[in-house]
Structures are given as C-alpha cells and as structure tokens.
C-alpha positions in Angstrom: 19.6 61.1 24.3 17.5 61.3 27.4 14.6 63.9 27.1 14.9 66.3 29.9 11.9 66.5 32.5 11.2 70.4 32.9 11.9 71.6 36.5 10.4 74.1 38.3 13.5 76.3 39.6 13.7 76.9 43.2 13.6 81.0 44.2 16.5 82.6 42.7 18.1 79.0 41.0 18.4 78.9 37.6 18.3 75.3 35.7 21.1 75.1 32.7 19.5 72.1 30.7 23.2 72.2 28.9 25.0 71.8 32.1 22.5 69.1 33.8 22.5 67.0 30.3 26.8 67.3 30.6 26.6 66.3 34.2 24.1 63.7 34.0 26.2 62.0 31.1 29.2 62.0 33.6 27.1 60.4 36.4 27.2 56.6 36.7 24.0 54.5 36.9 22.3 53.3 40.0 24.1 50.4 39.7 27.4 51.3 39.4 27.2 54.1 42.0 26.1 51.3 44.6 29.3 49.2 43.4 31.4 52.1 44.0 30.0 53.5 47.4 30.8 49.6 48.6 34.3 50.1 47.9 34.5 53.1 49.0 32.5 51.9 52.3 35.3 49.0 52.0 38.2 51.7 52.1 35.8 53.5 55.0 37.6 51.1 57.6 40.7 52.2 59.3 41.9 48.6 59.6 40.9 47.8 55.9 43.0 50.4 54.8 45.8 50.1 56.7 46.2 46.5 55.5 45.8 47.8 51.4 48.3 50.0 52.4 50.6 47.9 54.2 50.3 45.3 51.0 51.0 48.5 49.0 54.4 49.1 50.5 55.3 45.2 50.9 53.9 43.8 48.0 52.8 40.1 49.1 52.1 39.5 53.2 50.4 37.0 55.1 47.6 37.5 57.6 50.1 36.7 60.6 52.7 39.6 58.8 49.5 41.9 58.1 48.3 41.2 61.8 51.5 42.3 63.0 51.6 45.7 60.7 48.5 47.5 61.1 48.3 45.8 64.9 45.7 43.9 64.9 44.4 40.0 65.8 44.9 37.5 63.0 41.3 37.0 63.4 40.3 41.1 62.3 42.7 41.1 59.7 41.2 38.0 58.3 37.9 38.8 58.7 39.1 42.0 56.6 40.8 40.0 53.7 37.9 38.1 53.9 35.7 41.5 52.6 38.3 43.0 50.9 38.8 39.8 48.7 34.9 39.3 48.1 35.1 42.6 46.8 37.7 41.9 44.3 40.2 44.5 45.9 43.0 42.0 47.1 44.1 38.6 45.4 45.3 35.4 47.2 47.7 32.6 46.7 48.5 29.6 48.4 52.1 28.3 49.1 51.2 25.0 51.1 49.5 26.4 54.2 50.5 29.5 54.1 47.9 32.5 52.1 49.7 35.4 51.0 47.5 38.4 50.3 48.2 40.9 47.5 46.7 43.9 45.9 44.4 42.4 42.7 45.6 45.2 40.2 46.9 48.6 39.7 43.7 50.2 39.5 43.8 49.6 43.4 47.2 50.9 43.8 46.2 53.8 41.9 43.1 54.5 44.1 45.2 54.4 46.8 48.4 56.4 45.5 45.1 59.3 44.5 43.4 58.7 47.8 46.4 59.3 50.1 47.5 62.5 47.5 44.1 63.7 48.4 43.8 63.9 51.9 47.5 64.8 52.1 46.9 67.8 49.9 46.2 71.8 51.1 43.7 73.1 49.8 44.3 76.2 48.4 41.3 78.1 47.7 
C-alpha cells in the first residue's frame, strides 16, 4: 500500500488518513480517468447522444435512418459515428454498400439506461 504524504489541514479541515487511503483505492489512475472523461466528453454532444440513443431504441440503423432520427445531415451524423466508433462505443457492419451502425456492447446500453435514470431522477434530499 501507498505511504501516505502528511498534509497540513486547512483551518478547521480535518484529514482522515482511513477515509483518503479508502477513497484513493476507489479512484482510477491518470490513465484511466482520461479514458473515461473522453467518453464521457463523447456522450457530452447532444447529437452524439441522440444517435446512441436512437440505436438504443432501434437496435441496427444506417447513417441516412440515424440522419433522419436525431435531424441532422448525413454528413454530422457520420462525422459522429466516425468518433463514436474510434472510441469503441458503436460497432459497424457492412451489407454491400450499405453501413449499419450498432451499439458495441451492453456496457454502453447500460451507461445509457444509468445515465438517462440519472438525470430523469428527483432528487430528494
């Protein structure tokens, strides 16, 4: 385990070594927090999430049927598979010339399912 650097509390803060060792072993590293403030950058785009959404509800679309849902031209929504597939966050497949766009996995479907929860929920405090 990590040695823990002493800090010199601010007025009136106390410093719980216990509770920063707990929270810093909950944290995620440099590395990983840039990874996840990308998605969540990615998912920071109205357009962007209105087409994981859209492929939420339909399953499989095309860029002209994704265009069409979240009201947009072919060319934003592309250019918006184009990040979200880079990012791993939708999959592709070819059927001759047509690209169908779908969400990669479930963890995405359950980001989105929890994120849409979230901001429809009261708080109650």
């Amino acid at each position: 385990m990590a040695q823990l650097l002493p800090v010199e509390p601010d007025e009136g803060a106390v410093v719980d070594p216990e509770s920063v060792a707990a929270a810093r072993a909950g944290t995620p590293d440099p590395g990983e927090a840039s990874t996840l403030a990308q998605l969540f950058k990615l998912l920071g785009d109205p357009t962007r999430t209105r087409i994981l959404y859209a492929l939420l509800g339909a399953g499989e679309l095309c860029v002209g049927d994704l265009a069409a849902v979240v009201e947009v031209p072919e060319s934003t929504a592309s250019q918006a598979l184009r990040l979200l597939r880079a990012a791993d966050v939708v999959a592709n497949r070819r059927a001759g010339r047509m690209v169908f766009y779908r969400l990669a996995d479930a963890h995405v479907q359950l980001l989105l399912d929890l994120s849409r929860q979230h901001a429809r929920h009261e708080a109650t405090f």
